[in-house]
TIKOLTOR-948429 format. One record per residue (C-alpha): residue in three letters; x, y, z. Coordinates in steps of 0.5 Angstrom, whole numbers, plus 500, padded with zeros to 3 digits. Each point is the difference from the previous one (the first is absolute). Layout:
! residues N
+------+-----+-----+-----+
: code :   X :   Y :   Z :
+------+-----+-----+-----+
:  ALA :   X :   Y :   Z :
...
+------+-----+-----+-----+
This chain:
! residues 101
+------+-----+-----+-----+
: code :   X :   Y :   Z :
+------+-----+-----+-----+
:  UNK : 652 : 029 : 802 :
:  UNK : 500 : 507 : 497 :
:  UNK : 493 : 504 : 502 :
:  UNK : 495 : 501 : 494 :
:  UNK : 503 : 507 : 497 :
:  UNK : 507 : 498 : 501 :
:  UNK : 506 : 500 : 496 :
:  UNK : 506 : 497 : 501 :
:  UNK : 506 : 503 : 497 :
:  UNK : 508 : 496 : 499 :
:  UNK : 506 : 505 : 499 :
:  UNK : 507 : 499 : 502 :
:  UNK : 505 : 506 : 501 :
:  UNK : 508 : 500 : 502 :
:  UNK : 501 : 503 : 507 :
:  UNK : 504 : 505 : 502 :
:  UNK : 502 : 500 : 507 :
:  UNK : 495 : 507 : 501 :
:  UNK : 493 : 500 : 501 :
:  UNK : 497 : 498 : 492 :
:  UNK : 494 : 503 : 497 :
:  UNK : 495 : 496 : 496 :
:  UNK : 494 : 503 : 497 :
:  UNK : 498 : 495 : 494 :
:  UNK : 494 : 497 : 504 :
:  UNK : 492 : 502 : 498 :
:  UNK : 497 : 502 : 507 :
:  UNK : 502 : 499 : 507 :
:  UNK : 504 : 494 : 503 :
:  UNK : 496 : 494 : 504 :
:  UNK : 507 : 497 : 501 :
:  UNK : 506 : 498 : 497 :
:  UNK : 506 : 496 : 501 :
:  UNK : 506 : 500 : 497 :
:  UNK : 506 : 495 : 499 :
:  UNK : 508 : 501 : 498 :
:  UNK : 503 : 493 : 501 :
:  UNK : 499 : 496 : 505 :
:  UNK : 495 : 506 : 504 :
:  UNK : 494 : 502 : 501 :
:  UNK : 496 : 507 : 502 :
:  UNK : 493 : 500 : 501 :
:  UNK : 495 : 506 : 501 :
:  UNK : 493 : 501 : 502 :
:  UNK : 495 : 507 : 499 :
:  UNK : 499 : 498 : 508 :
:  UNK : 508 : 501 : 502 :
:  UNK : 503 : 506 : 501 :
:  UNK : 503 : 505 : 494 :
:  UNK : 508 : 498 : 500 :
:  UNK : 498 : 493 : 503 :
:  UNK : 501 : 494 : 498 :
:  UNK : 500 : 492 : 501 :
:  UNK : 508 : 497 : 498 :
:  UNK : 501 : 493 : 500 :
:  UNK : 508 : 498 : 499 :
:  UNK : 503 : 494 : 497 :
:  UNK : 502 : 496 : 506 :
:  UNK : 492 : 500 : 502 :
:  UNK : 500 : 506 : 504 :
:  UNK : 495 : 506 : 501 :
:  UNK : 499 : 506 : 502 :
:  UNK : 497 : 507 : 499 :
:  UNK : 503 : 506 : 497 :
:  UNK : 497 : 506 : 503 :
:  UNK : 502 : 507 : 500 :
:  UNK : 500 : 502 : 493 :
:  UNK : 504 : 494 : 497 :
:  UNK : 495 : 496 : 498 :
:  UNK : 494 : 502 : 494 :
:  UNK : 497 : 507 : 500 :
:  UNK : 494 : 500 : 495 :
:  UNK : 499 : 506 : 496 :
:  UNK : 496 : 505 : 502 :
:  UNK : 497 : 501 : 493 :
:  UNK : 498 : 493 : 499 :
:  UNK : 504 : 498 : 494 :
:  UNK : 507 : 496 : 503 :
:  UNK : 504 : 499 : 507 :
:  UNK : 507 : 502 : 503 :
:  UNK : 504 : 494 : 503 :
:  UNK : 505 : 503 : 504 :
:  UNK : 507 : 499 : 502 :
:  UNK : 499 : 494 : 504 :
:  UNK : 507 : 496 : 499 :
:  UNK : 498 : 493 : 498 :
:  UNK : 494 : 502 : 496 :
:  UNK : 503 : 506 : 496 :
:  UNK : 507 : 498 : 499 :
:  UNK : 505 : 505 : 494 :
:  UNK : 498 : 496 : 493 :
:  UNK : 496 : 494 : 503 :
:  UNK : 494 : 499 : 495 :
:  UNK : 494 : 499 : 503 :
:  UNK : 493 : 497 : 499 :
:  UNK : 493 : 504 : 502 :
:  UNK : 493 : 497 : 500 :
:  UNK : 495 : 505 : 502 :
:  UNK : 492 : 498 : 501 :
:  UNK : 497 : 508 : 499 :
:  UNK : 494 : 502 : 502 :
+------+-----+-----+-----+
């Protein structure tokens, strides 16, 4: 559940394959997850910027880590997905639900 204050903000976008800015949101991401097909990526303000928790189609998971996963923005106002391979592929439409503090 969303703390008091919060908003909650569903987006979608089509992926590039390259790290994607996203700056549509109202204030600072809480967290976020994302879907493209059968995967999901979740992220939390406590997890490292360019991080990212994936869980693939055959029920496996992972985190992503190293500049690949969800950078928030340093202006509160969105996130950049970057260039992981299963998350971010070329043309994919991908689902966004951010809880914004």
């Amino acid at each position: 559940m969303a703390s008091p204050g919060a908003e909650i903000v569903a987006g979608q976008f089509i992926a590039t394959g390259a790290a994607y800015a996203v700056k549509t949101l109202p204030s600072a991401v809480k967290s976020l997850t994302m879907r493209v097909g059968g995967l999901e990526a979740t992220y939390t303000k406590t997890m490292a910027d360019g991080s990212m928790y994936k869980r693939l189609a055959n029920g496996t998971g992972s985190l992503v880590t190293g500049g690949n996963g969800i950078t928030p923005s340093p202006t509160h106002d969105g996130f950049t997905l970057g260039a992981d391979a299963d998350i971010n592929v070329a043309g994919a439409l991908i689902d966004y639900i951010a809880i914004c503090e």
